[in-house]
C-alpha positions in Angstrom: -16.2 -23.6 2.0 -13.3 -21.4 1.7 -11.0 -22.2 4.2 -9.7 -18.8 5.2 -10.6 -18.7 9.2 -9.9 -15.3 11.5 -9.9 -16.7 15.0 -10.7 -14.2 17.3 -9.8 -14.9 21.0 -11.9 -12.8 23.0 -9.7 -14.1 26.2 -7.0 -12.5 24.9 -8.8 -9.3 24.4 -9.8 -9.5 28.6 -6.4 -10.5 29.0 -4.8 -7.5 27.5 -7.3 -5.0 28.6 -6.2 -5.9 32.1 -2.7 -5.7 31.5 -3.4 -2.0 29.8 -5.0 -1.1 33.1 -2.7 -2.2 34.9 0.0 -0.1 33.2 -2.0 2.8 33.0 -2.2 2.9 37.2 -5.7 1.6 37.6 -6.8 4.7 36.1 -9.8 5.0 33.5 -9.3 3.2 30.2 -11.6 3.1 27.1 -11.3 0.2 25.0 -10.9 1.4 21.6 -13.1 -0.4 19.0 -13.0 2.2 16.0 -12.6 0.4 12.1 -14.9 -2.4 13.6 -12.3 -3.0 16.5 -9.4 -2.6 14.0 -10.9 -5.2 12.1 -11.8 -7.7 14.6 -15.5 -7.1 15.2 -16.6 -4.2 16.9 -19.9 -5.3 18.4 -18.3 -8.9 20.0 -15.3 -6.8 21.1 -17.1 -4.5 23.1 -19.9 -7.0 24.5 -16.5 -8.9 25.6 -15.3 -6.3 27.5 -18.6 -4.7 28.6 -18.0 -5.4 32.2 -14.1 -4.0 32.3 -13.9 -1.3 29.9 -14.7 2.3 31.5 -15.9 3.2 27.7 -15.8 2.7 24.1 -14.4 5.1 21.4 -15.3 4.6 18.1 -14.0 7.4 14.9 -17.7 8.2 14.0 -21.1 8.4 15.2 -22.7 5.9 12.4 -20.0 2.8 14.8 -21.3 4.5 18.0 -25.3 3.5 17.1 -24.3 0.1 16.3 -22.5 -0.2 19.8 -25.9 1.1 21.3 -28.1 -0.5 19.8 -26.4 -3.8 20.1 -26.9 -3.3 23.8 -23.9 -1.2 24.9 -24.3 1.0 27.7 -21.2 2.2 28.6 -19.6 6.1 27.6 -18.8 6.1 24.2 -16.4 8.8 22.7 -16.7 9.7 18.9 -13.1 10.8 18.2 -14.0 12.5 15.2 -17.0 14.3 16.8 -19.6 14.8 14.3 -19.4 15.6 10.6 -23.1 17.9 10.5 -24.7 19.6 13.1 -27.7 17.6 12.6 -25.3 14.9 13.9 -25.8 16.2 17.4 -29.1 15.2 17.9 -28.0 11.5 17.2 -25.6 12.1 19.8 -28.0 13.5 21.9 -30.5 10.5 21.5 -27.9 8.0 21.9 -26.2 9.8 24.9 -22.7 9.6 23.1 -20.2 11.8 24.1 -17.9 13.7 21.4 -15.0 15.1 20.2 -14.9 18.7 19.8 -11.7 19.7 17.8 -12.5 22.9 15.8 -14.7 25.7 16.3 -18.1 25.2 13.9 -17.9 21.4 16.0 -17.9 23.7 19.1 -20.5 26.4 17.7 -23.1 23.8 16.8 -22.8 21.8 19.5 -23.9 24.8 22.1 -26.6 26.1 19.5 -28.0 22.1 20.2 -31.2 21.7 22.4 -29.7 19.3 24.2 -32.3 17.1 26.2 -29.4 16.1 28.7 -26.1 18.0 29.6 -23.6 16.3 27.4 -19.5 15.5 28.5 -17.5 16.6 25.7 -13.9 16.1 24.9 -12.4 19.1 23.9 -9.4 18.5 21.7 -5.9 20.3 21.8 -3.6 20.2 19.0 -0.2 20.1 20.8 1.5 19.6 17.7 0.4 16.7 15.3 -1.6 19.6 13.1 -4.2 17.2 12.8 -7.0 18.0 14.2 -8.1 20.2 17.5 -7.4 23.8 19.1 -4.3 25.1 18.8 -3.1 25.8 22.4 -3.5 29.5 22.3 -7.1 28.6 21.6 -7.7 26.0 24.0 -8.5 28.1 27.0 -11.4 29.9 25.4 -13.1 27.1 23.9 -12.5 25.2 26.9 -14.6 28.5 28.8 -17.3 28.4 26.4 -18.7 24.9 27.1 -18.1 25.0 30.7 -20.1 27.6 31.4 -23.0 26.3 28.9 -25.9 25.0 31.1 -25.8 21.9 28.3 -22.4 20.9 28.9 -22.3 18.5 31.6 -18.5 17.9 31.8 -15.0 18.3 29.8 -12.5 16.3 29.2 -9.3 17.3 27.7 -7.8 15.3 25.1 -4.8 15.3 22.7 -3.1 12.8 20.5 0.3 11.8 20.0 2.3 11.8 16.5 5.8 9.8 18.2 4.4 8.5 20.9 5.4 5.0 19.1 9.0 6.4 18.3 10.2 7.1 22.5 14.0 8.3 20.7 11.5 11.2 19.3 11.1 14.4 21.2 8.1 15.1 20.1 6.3 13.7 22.3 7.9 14.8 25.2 6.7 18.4 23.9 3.6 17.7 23.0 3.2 16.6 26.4 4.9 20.1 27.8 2.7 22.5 25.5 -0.6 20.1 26.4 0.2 20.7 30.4 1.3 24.2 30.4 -2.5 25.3 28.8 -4.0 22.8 30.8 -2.9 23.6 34.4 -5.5 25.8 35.3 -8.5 24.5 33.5 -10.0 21.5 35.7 -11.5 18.3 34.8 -10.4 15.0 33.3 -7.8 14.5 30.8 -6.7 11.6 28.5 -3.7 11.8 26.8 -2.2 8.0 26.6 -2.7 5.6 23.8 -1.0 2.5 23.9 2.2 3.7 22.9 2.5 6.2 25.2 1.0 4.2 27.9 4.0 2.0 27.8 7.0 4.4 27.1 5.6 7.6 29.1 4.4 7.6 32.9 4.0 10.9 32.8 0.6 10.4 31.0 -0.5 7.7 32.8 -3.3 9.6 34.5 -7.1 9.9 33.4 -8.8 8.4 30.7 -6.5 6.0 28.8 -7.1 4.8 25.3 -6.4 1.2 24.7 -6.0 0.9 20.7 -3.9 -1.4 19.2 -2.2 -3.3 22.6 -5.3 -3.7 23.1 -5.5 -7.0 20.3 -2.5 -8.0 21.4 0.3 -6.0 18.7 3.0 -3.9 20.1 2.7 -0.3 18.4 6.2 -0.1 18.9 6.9 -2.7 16.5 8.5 -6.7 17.1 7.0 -8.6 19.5 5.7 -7.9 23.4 4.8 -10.9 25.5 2.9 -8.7 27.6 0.0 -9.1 24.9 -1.9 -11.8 23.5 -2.6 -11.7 19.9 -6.4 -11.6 19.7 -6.6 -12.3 15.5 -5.1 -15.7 14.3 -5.4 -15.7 10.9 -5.4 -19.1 9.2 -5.9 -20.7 5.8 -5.3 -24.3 3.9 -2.8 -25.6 1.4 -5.5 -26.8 -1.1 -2.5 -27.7 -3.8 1.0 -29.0 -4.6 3.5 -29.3 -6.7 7.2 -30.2 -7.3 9.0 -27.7 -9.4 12.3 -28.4 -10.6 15.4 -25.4 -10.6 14.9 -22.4 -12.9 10.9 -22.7 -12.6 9.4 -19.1 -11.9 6.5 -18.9 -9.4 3.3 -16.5 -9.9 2.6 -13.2 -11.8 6.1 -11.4 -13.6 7.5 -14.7 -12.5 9.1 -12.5 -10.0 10.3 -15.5 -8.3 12.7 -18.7 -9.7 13.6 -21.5 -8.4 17.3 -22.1 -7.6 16.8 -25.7 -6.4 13.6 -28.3 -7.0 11.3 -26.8 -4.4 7.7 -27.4 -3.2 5.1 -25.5 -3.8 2.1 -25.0 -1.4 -0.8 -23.4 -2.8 -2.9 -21.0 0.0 -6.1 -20.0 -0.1 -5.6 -16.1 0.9 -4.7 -13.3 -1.3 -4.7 -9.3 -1.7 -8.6 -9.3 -2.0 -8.8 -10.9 1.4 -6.3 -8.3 3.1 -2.9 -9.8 2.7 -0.8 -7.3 1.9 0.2 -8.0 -2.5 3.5 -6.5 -1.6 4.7 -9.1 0.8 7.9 -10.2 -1.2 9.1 -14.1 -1.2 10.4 -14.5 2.4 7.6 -13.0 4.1 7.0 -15.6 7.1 4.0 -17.6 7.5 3.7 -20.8 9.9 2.9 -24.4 8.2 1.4 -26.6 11.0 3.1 -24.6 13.5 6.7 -24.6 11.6 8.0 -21.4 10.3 8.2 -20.8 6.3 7.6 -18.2 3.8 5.9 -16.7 1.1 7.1 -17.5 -2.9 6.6 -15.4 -5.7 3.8 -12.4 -5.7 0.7 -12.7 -3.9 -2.6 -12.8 -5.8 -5.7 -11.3 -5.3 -7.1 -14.5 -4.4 -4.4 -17.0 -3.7 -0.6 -17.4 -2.5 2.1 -20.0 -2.9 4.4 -20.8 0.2 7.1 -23.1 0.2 6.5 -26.8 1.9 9.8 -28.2 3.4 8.7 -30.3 5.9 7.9 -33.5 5.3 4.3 -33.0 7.2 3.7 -29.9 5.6 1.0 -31.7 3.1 -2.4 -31.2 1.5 -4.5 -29.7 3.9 -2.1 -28.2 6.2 -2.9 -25.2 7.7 -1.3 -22.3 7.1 -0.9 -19.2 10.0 -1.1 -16.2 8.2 -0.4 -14.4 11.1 -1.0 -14.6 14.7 0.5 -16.8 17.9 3.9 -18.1 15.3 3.6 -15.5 13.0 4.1 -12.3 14.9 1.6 -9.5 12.2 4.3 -7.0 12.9 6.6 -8.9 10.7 4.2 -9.6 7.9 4.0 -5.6 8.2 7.6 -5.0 8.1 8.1 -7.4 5.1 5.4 -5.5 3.2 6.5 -2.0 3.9 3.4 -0.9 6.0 1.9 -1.4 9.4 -0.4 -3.6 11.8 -2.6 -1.5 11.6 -3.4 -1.8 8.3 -3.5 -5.1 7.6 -6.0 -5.6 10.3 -8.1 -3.6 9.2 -8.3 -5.2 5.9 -9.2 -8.7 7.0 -12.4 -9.4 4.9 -13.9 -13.0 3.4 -12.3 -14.6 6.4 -14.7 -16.6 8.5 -14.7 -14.9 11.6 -14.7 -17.7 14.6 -15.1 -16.0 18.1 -13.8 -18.1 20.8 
């Protein structure tokens, strides 16, 4: 069998969803589980957390019926709300609550026959012009399903562009335009994702969302020890070789030798989710000890170089997770945790 393993350690999950709450005041928190839990399993994430989490939020409603009928009870939020009205009676049927961030999302939802009132989010756009009402909107939208008989409650919601960059201001006046609409329209909010959880108080209040903190990688980049990495994502060396100086390594021998080197061939590659661009130097761990990547990665393989003497045969190599920090592998490939995470596929996954 293919030797590429993604442990998943659902402690760690616990473990950071408690730290989250923690930093968030004690207040509400959903566990965010959206791209199948940013590629770590959606279903075994939230049955881990089942009895901390306040709720899930998923993007769509198609990963909010899997949650339910695996046996999830909780809230869930659909971030995206619906794509088609006839969406609604899904959401209806499967008591899920959602998004509303434009007005035909709005319009369709109170021409529903709901069988239960329903809590929707109503979105602002304080300023990522993504999605949602723009603030001079808000307040009538915000009108129109509180006073429908099938709207059972509203929560406000935004989402913020810098919140990951604090020397921003962005954020700061997202925050501004968000609470000057807001004052006078009551209910719930949730404003902090795990970036702004950790670099603004201010929106530590309601309904956080616990996303990417929540497996254990700081959004802010580096390292944080106040998270466990959930994903350990290991592979084999399953062959070797000695190449003398001046030998070039892998497709457009991109790479030469400027010494006799060994070569470690992995079991990993681009079609499994490692990033092709990760240039030679790009870290990985060799039974524990630091190395790197040589020469370009292919789509189903990678060559590392072997300069301890244990590093043999066999030895596993960390792709990322407790040595190999993903934010670096990220950094060295010009793109972000986020998506490298999300592309883990043909791994084994191993919950533990």
């Amino acid at each position: 069998m293919r030797p590429l393993v993604a442990h998943i350690r659902l402690n760690h999950l616990r473990d950071n969803f408690l730290a989250l709450k923690q930093m968030h005041g004690g207040g509400k928190m959903l566990a965010v589980v959206k791209a199948n839990a940013y590629g770590h399993g959606a279903v075994r994430c939230a049955q881990a957390l089942a009895d901390m989490a306040d709720g899930f939020a998923v993007a769509c409603i198609s990963e909010a019926v899997q949650l339910r009928e695996a046996g999830i009870q909780l809230p869930i939020v659909m971030l995206e709300g619906v794509f088609a009205a006839e969406e609604y009676a899904l959401a209806d049927r499967y008591q899920l609550w959602p998004v509303v961030g434009n007005l035909w999302q709005l319009e369709t939802l109170l021409a529903h026959d709901w069988q239960k009132p329903v809590t929707v989010w109503l979105k602002m756009d304080s300023g990522m012009h993504r999605t949602g009402f723009f603030p001079h909107d808000y307040a009538p939208a915000y009108q129109a399903l509180a006073q429908s008989d099938k709207v059972a409650d509203v929560v406000k919601i935004t989402h913020f562009a810098c919140a990951d960059e604090p020397m921003k201001t962005m954020t700061a006046e997202q925050i501004h335009a968000f609470e000057m609409v807001c004052a006078n329209l009551p209910g719930e909010v949730s404003l902090a994702n795990s970036a702004a959880m950790m670099a603004y108080p201010q929106t530590q209040c309601g309904w956080g969302r616990a996303g990417l903190a929540l497996y254990g990688i700081s959004p802010m980049g580096g390292t944080d020890s106040r998270f466990k990495p959930v994903m350990r994502l290991v592979s084999k060396v399953f062959g070797e070789r000695v190449l003398q100086m001046g030998e070039p390594i892998g497709y457009g021998a991109s790479f030469v030798t400027n010494r006799s080197t060994r070569v470690g061939l992995v079991a990993c590659g681009y079609a499994d989710g490692y990033p092709r661009r990760a240039a030679t130097g790009t870290p990985v761990a060799i039974n524990g000890v630091r190395s790197n990547v040589l020469g370009r990665v292919s789509m189903d393989m990678m060559t590392v170089q072997l300069d301890d003497h244990r590093q043999l045969l066999g030895s596993e190599v960390e792709l990322w997770g407790d040595v190999v920090n993903v934010n670096e592998v990220a950094a060295a490939a010009g793109t972000i945790a986020y998506e490298l995470l999300c592309n883990v596929k043909r791994a084994e996954m191993v919950y533990e």
